[in-house]
C-alpha positions as CSV (number, residue, x, y, z in Angstrom):
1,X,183.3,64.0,93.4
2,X,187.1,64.6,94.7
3,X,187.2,66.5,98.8
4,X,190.3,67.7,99.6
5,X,191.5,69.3,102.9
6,X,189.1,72.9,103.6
7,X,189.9,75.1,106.6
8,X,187.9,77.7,108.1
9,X,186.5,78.0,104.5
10,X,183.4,77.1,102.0
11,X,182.9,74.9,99.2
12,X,180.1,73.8,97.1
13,X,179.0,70.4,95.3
14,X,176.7,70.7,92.9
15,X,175.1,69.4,89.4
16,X,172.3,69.1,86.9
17,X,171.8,72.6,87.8
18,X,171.6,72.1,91.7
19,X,174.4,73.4,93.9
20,X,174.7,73.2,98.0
21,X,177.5,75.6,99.9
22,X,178.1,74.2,103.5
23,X,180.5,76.3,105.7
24,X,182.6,74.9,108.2
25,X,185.4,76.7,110.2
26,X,185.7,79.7,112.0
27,X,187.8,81.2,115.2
28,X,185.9,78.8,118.0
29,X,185.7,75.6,114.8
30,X,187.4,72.0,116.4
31,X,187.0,68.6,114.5
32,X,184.1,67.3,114.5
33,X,183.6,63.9,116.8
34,X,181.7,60.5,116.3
35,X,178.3,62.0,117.4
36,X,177.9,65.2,114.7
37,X,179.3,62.6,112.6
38,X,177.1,60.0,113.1
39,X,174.0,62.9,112.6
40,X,175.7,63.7,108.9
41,X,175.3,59.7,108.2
42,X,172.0,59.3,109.3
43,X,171.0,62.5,107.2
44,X,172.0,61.6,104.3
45,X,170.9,58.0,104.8
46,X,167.0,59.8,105.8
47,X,167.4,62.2,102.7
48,X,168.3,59.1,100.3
49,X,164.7,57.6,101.1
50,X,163.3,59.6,98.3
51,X,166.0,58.4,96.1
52,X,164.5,55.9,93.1
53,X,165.5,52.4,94.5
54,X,168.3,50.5,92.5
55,X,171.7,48.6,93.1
56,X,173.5,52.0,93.6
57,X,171.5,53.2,96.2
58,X,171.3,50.1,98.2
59,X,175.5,49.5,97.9
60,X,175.1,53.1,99.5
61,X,172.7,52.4,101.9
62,X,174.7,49.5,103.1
63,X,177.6,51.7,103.4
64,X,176.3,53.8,105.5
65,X,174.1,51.6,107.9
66,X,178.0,49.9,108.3
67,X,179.2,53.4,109.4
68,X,176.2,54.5,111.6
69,X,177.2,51.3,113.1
70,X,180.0,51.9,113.4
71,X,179.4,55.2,115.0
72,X,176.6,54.7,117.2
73,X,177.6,55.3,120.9
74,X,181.3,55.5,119.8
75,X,182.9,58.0,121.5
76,X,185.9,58.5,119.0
77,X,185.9,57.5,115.8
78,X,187.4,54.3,114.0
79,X,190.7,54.5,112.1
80,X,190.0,54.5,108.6
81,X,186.0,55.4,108.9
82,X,186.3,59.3,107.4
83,X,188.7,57.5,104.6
84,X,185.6,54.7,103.7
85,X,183.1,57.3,103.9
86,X,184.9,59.6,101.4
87,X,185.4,57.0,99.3
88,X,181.5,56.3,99.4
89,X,180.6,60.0,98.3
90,X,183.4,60.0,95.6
91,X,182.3,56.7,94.2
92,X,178.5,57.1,93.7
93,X,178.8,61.0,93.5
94,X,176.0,61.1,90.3
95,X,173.4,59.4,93.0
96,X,174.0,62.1,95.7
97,X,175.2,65.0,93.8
98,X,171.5,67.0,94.6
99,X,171.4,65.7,98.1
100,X,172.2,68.5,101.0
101,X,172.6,65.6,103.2
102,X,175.9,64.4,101.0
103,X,177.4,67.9,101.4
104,X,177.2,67.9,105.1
105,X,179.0,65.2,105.6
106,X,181.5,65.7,102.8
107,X,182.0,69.0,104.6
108,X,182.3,67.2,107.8
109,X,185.0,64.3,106.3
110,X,186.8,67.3,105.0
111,X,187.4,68.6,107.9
112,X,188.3,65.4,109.2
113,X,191.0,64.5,106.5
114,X,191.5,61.0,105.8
């Protein structure tokens, strides 16, 4: 999985026959902060519960209990967080590529850049 930079626009992720849009943008659309953030995180960290256990999803899992960390009561956030997220999706996209939760937030780190 590769996000680039989307504006005011929609994209979809999909595979193995599944396919999510999410739409972000729009006239009134600002960057996202550390709170919406933090909500994508702990959605796709919920949704990956029903996810077979292995060493994939736990590395994953680990990722992202670091970033909810991270972003828990943070009112801005970190320097390089969106970039280590991304990185997260990109790198075990075959685990999350049927998971709505994983094209919330990509939506929300692509509007975030990094």
């Amino acid at each position: 999985m590769r996000l680039g930079d989307i504006h005011g626009s929609a994209f979809s992720i999909g595979g193995s026959n599944n396919t999510n849009t999410v739409h972000h943008g729009g006239p009134q659309a600002g960057a996202p902060g550390a709170p919406e953030l933090l909500e994508a995180v702990l959605d796709l960290r919920a949704a990956l519960v029903r996810l077979p256990r292995g060493a994939d999803r736990s590395a994953l899992d680990a990722e992202l209990d670091g970033a909810a960390g991270d972003l828990e009561g943070a009112e801005e956030i970190r320097p390089g967080l969106v970039t280590r997220l991304r990185e997260a999706l990109e790198r075990w996209a075959p685990l999350v590529e049927s998971v709505s939760a994983a094209t919330a937030l990509g939506g929300l780190l692509a509007t975030l850049g990094g």
